[in-house]
C-alpha positions as CSV (number, residue, x, y, z in Angstrom):
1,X,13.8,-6.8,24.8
2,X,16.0,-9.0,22.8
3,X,14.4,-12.5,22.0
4,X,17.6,-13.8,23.9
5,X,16.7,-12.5,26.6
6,X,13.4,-13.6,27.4
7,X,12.9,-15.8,30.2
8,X,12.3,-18.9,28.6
9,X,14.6,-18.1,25.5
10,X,16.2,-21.8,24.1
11,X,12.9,-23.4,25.0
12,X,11.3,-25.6,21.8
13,X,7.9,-26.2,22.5
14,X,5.7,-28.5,19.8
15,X,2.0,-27.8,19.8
16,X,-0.3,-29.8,18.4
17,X,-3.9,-28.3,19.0
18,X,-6.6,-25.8,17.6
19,X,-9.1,-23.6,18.9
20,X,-8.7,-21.6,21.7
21,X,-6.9,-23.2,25.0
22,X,-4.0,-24.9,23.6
23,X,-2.9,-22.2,21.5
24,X,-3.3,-20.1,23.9
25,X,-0.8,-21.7,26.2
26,X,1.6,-21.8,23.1
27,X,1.5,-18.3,22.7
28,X,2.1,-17.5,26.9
29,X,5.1,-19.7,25.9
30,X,5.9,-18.2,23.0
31,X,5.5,-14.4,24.6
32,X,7.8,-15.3,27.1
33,X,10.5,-16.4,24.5
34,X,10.0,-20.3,23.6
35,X,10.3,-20.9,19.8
36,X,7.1,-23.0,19.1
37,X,6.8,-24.7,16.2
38,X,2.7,-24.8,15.7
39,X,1.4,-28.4,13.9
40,X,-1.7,-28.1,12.2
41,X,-3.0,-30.0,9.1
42,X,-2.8,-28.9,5.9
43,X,-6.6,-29.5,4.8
44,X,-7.3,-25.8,6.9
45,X,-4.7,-25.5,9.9
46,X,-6.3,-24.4,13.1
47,X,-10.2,-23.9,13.6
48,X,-9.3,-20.7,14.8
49,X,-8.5,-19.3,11.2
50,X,-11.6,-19.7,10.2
51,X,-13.8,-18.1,12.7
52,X,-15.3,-14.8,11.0
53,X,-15.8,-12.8,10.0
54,X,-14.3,-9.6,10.1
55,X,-10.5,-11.5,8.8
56,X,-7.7,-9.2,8.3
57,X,-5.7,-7.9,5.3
58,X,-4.3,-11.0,4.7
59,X,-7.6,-13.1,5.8
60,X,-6.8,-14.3,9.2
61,X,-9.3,-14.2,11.9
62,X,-9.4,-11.9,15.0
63,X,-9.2,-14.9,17.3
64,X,-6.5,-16.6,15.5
65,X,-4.4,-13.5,15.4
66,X,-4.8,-13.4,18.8
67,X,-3.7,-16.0,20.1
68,X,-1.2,-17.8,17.7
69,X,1.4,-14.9,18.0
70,X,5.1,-15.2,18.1
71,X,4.8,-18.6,16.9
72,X,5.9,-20.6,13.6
73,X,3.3,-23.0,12.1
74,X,4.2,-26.2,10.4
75,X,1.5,-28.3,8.1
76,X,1.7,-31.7,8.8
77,X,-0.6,-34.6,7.5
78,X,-0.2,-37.3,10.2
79,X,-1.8,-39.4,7.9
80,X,1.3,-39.7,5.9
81,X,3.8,-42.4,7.4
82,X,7.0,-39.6,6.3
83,X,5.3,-36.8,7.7
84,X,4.6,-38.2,11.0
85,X,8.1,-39.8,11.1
86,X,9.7,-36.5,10.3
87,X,7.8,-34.7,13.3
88,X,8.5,-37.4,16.0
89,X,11.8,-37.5,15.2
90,X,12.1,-33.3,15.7
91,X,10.4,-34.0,18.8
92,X,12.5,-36.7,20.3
93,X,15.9,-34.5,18.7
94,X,14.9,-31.1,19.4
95,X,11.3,-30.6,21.7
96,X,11.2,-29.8,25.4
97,X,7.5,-29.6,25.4
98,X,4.7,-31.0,23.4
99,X,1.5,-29.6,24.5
100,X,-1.5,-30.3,23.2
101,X,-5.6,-30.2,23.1
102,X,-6.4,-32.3,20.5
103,X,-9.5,-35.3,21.1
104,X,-8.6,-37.7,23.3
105,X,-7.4,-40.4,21.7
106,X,-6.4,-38.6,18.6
107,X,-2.7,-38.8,19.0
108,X,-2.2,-41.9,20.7
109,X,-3.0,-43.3,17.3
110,X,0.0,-41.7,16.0
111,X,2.4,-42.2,18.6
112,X,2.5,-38.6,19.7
113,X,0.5,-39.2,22.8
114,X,3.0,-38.4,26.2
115,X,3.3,-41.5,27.1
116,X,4.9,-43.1,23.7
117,X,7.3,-40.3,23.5
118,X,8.6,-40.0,26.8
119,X,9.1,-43.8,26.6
120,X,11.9,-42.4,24.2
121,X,13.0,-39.0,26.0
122,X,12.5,-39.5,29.3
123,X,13.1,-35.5,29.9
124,X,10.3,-34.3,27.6
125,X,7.3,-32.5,29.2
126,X,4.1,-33.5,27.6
127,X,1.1,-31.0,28.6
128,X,-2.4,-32.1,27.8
129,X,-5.4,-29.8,28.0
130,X,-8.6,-31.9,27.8
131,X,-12.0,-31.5,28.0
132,X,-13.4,-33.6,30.8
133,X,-10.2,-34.4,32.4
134,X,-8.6,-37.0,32.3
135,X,-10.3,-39.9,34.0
136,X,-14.2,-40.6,34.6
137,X,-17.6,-41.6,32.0
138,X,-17.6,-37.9,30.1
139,X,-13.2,-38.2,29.7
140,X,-13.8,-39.5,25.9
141,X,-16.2,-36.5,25.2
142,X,-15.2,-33.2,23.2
143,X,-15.8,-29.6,25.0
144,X,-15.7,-26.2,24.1
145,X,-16.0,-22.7,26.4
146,X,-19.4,-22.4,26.7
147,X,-20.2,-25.9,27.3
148,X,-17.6,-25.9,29.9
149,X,-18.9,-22.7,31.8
150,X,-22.4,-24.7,31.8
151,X,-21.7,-27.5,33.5
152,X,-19.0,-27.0,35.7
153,X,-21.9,-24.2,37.2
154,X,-20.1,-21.3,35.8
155,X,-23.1,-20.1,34.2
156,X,-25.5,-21.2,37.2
157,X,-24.2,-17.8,38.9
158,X,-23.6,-15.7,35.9
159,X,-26.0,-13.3,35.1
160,X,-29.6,-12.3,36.7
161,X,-32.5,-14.3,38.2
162,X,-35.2,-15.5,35.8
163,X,-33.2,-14.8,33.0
164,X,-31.6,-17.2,30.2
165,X,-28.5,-18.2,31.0
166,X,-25.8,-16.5,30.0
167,X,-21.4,-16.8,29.6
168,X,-19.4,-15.2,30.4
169,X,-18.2,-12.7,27.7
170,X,-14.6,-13.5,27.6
171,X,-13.1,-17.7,26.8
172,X,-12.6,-17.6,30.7
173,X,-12.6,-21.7,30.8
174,X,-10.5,-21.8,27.6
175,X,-8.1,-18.9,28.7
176,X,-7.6,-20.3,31.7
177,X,-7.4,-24.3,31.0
178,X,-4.4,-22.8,28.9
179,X,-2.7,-20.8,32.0
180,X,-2.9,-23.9,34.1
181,X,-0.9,-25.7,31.4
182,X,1.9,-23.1,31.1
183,X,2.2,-23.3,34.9
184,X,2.5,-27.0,35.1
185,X,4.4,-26.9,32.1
186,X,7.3,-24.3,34.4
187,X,6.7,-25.8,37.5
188,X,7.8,-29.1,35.1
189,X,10.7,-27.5,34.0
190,X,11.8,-26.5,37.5
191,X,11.9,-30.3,38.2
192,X,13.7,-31.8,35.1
193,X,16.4,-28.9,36.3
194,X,17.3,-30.7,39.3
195,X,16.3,-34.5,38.1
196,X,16.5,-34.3,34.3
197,X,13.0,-35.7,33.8
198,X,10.0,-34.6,32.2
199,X,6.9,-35.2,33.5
200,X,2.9,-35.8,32.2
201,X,1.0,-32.8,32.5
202,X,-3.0,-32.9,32.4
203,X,-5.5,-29.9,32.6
204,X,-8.7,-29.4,31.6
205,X,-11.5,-27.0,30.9
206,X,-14.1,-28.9,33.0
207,X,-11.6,-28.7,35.9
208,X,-10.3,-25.2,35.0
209,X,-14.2,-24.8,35.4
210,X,-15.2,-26.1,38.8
211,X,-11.3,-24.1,39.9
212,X,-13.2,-20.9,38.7
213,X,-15.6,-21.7,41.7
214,X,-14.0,-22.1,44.9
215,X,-15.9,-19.7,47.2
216,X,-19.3,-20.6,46.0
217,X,-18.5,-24.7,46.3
218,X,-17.4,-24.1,49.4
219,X,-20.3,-21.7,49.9
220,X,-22.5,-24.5,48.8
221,X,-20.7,-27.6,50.8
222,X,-21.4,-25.4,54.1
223,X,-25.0,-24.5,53.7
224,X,-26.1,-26.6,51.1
225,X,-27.8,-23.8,49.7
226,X,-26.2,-23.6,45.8
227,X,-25.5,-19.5,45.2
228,X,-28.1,-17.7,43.1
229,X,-27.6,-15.2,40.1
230,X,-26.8,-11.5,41.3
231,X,-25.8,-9.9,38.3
232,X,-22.7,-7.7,39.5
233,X,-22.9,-8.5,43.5
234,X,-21.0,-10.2,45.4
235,X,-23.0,-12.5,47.3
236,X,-20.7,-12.3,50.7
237,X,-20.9,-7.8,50.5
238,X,-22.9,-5.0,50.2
239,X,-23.4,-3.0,48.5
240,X,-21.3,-3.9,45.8
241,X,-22.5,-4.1,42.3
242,X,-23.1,-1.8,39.1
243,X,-25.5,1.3,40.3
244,X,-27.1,3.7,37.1
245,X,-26.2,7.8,37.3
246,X,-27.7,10.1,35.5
247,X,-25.6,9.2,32.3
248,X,-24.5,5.9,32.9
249,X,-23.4,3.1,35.1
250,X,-20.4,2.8,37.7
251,X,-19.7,0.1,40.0
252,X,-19.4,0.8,43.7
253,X,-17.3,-1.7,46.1
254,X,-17.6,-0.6,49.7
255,X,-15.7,-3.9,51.2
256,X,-15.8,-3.1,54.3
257,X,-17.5,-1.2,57.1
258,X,-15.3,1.9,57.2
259,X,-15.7,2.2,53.4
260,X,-19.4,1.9,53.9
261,X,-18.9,4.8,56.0
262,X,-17.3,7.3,53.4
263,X,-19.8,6.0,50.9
264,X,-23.2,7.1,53.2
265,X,-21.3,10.3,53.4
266,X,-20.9,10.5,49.8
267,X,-24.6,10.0,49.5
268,X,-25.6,12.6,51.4
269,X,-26.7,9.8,54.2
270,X,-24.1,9.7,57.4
271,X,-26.8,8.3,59.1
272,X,-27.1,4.6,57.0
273,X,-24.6,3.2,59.2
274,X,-26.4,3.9,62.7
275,X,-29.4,2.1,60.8
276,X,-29.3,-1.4,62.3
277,X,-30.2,-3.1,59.3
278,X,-26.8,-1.2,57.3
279,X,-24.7,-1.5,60.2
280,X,-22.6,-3.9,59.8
281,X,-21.5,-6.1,56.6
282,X,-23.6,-9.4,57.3
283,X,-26.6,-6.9,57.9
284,X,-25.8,-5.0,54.8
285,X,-25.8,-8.4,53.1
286,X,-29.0,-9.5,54.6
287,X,-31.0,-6.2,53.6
288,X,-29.2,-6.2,50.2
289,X,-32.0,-5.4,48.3
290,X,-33.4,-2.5,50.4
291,X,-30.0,-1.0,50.5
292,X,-29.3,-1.2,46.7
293,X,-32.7,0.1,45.9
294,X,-31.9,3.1,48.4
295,X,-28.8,3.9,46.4
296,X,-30.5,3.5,43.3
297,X,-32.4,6.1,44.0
298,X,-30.0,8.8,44.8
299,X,-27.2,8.0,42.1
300,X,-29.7,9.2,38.9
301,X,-29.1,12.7,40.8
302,X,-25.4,13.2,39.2
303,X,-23.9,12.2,36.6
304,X,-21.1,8.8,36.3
305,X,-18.3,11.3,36.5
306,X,-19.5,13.9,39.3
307,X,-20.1,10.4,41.4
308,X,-16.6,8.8,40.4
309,X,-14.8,11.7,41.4
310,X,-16.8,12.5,44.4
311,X,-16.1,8.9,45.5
312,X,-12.6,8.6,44.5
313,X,-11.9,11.7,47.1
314,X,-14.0,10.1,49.4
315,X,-11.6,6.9,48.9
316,X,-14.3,4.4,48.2
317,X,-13.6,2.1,45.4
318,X,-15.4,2.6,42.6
319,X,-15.4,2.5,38.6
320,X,-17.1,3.1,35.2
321,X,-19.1,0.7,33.5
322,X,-16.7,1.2,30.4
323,X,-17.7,0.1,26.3
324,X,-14.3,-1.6,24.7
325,X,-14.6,2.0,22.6
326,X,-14.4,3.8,25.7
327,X,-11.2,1.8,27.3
328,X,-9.1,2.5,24.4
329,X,-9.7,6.3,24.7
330,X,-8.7,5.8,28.7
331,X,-5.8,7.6,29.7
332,X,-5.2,4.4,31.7
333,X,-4.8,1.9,28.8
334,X,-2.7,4.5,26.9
335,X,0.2,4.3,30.1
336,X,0.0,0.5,30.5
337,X,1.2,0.2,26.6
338,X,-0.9,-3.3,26.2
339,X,-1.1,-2.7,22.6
340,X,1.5,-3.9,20.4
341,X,2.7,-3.8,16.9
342,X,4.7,-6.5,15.4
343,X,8.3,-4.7,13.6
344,X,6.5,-4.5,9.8
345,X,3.2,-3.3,11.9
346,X,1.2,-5.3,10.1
347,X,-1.0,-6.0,13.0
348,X,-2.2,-4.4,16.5
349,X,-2.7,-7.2,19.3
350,X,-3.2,-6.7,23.2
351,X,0.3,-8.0,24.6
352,X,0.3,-10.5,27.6
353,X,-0.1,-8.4,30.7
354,X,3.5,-9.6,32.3
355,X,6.6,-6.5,32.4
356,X,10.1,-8.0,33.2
357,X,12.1,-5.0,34.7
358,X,10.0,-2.7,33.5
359,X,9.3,-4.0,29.7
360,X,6.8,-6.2,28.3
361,X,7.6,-8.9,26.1
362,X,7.6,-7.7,22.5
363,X,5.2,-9.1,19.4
364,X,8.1,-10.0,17.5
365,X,6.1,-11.6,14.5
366,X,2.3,-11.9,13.8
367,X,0.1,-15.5,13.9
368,X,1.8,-17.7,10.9
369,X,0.7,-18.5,8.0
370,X,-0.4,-22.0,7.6
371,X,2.7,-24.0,6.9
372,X,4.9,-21.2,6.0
373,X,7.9,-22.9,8.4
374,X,7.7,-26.2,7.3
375,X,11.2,-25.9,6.2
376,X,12.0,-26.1,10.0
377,X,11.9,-30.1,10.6
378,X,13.8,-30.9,7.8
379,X,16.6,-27.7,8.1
380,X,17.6,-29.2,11.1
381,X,17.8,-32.9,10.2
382,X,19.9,-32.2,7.0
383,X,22.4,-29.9,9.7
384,X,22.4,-32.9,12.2
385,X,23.2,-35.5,8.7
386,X,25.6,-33.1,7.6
387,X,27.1,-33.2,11.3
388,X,27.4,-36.7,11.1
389,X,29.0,-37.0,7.9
């Protein structure tokens, strides 16, 4: 797929930020075609870079590689009164979006905050990914992931009873903080299509958080009972969690009362849905732990894969309890082609899990090195002087 043909091809985006969120959202951007120009500071660039190791070849981290893709980084002390100058103006000339996650406060100081910019371009789209959000006592205070998934209650459901509390695996509040920008950021750029104004955009991962939570605050607001751990369960159907075979584990999801059905067939037990405590779904739940215990007890008979395809005929949703090892061998992450090289193959990075007419957006170039496009904000202001003259 040509770059001029991505969807959002002749978008400039500016991001100022570090870690995890922000850069994520820059690189959705930049996945789907945006040029963005990356501004970190020259005393180290992004936090990101430095997390390790194991650091690649050419010393980048992992994480940074993984999210900082496709983009162009520029190193910019904001401490210096040219620098600074030299980046606003690019902005005000050349940016549709500035997104950022930097402290609150930080860029204010500088003039790079939304609302001093679009007091000069009333079109730009500023998108700010904060911590606390935006308003109330903790908006001044920093966050990160794992702070976020503890006390938006994130982890107060995550794992099992009477155990330490655990996050989960994946940046999920990060991760998704930054998906919540990109789609303010279009929904933004939908509007300034039809008004030709930008707008202030604000996210954050305490929100992202708590939006992580619906069904259980809801759960919560109706009972007044908060949701407990359940390791893999579902607390509203049963059975449905991770169940041991002979060699390993599978997860079974019988939703519903007609897949419970196939299921005690699949068992060897027809009869478990005449039992009045199994026979119905809010029974099921209620005698949750008699039922899993029952099934516990017959899966160690087979193995995962005699159970997985004898419940797969049977129709009854099920799957392996897979190690990262054992995904890349599946046949199943082969066909979906998420892994991509960049055109030098220099690196191997999971794609963004979009297809346009069949084809994913490509990795056209690897995360930047730091600084290596600062010729960028001042190649376009000799053009525009040479323009001029």
């Amino acid at each position: 797929m040509p770059d001029a043909h991505l969807p959002l091809a002749g978008l400039t985006v500016v991001e100022i930020s570090t870690s995890v969120a922000g850069p994520f959202a820059g690189q959705v951007l930049a996945d789907l075609g945006a040029r963005v120009i990356k501004v970190e500071n020259p005393g180290g660039g992004d936090d990101a870079r430095h997390w390790g190791p194991p650091f690649d070849a050419t010393g980048t981290s992992p994480v940074f590689a993984s999210f900082n893709r496709n983009k162009r980084s520029v190193a910019v002390d904001l401490k210096d009164a040219d620098e600074l100058a030299r980046l606003r103006r690019f902005i005000l000339r050349h940016a549709d979006v500035v997104l950022q996650n930097m402290r609150p406060g930080l860029l204010k100081r500088f003039g790079l905050d939304g609302e001093s910019l679009r007091a000069e371009a009333p079109g730009l789209i500023c998108a700010d990914i904060l911590a606390f959000g935006a308003v109330g006592p903790k908006r001044m205070q920093p966050g990160y992931d794992p702070l976020m998934q503890a006390a938006s209650g994130i982890m107060s459901v995550t794992g099992l009873e009477g155990q330490e509390p655990v996050r989960v695996g994946p940046s999920l509040v990060d991760q998704g903080s930054g998906m919540w920008a990109v789609i303010g950021i279009l929904a933004a750029l939908r509007t300034r299509e039809a008004t030709g104004l930008g707008a202030q955009i604000d996210t954050s991962l305490y929100e992202t958080g708590l939006g992580w939570l619906p069904a259980q605050i809801a759960t919560y607001a109706l009972t007044g009972r908060a949701p407990r751990k359940i390791g893999s369960e579902n607390s509203g159907i049963a059975p449905y969690k991770a169940f041991e075979a002979a060699d390993g584990w599978l997860v079974i999801a019988a939703g519903n009362d007609k897949l419970f059905t196939r299921l005690a067939e699949v068992l060897g037990r027809p009869d478990l849905p005449q039992i009045p405590e199994f026979s119905s779904n809010p029974k099921r739940v209620e005698n949750r732990v008699a039922l899993n215990a029952l099934i516990s007890d017959i899966l160690p008979s087979a193995t995962r894969d005699d159970w997985l395809e004898r419940l797969a005929t049977a129709g009854v949703p099920s799957a392996p309890v897979l190690s990262l090892e054992e995904v890349t061998r599946d046949p199943q992450f082969e066909a979906v082609e998420m892994m991509q090289s960049d055109p030098e193959e220099t690196v191997r990075l999971a794609g963004i899990p979009l297809r346009f007419d069949g084809t994913r957006p490509p990795l056209r170039h690897p995360a930047p090195a730091l600084g290596e496009a600062n010729d960028i904000l001042t190649e376009l202001e000799e053009t525009e002087e040479e323009t001029k003259a």
